[in-house]
N, C-alpha and C positions, 0 to 999 in steps of 0.2 A: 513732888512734881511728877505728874502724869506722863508716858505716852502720846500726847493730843499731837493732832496735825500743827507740822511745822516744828518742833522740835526736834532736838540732834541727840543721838544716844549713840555709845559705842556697843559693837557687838560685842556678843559674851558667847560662852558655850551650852545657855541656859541654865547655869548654875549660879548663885549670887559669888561673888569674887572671883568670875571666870572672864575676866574683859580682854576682848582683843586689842589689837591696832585700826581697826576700821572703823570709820565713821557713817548712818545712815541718818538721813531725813525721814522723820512720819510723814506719810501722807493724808494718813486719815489717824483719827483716834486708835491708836493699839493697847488699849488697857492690858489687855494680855499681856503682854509685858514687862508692864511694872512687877507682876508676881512672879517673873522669870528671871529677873536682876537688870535687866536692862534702867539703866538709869541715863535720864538727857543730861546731857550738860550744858546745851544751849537751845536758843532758838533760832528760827530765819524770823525776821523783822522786815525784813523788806527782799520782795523776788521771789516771792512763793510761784508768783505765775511764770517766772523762768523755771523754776526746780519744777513744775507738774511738763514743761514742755522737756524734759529729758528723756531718751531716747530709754523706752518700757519692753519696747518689743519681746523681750527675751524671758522676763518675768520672773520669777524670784529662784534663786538655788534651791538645785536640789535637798540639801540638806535642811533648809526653811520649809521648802513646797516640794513634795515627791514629784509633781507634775511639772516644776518647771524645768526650764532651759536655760537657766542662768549660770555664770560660772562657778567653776569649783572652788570653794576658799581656800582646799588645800595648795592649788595651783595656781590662784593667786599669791599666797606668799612665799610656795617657793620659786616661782618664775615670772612674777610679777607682771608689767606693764606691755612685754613681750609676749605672753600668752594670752592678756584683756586684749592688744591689740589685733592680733592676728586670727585669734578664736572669735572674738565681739568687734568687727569693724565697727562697729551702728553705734558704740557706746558715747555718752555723751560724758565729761570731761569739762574740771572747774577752769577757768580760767585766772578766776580771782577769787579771793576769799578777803572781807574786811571782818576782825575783830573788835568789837564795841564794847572796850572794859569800862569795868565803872557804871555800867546801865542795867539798868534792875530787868529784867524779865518780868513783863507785864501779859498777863494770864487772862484773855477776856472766854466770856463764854464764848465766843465765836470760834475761839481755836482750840477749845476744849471739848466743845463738843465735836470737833471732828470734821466742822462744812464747812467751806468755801467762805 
């Protein structure tokens, strides 16, 4: 299983068996990835257009993107929701999560290539 938009994959350290605790959404196809270890383990099935309305402003970590503004993952885990809060007011924040076991993960071209 790919990268494609709309799947959930946990970070890693880009090494295969370097997996974090954190969990991201594709937005778009990240093939790149797959060769990085990044492996999904789920999808969004339904609310993709709530997750594209999440608050982007700040754009990806440093450590991802030299250029962004995003936060530090170091200080994410060792100050957590105290540091996202105060350093990222604007962030946007699950309120709910439904897990749908038992349901196969249905792969269309649409969300494998990456559009809308």
């Amino acid at each position: 299983v790919s990268n494609s938009r709309g799947t959930i994959s946990f970070t890693s350290y880009g090494r295969p068996g370097s997996r974090t605790t954190q969990l991201f959404i594709n937005l778009k196809r990240n093939s790149f990835l797959d060769e990085q270890g990044f492996s999904p383990i789920g999808q969004v099935v339904e609310g993709m257009d709530v997750v594209e309305r999440f608050y982007s402003g700040y754009g990806e970590t440093v450590e991802f993107d030299p250029s962004g503004e995003g936060p530090d993952q170091g200080l994410i885990q060792s100050e957590g929701n105290e540091y996202l809060q105060s350093s990222y007011p604007k962030l946007s924040y699950y309120s709910k999560v439904q897990f749908l076991y038992g349901r196969p993960i249905e792969f269309t071209a649409e969300n494998l290539d990456g559009e809308p």
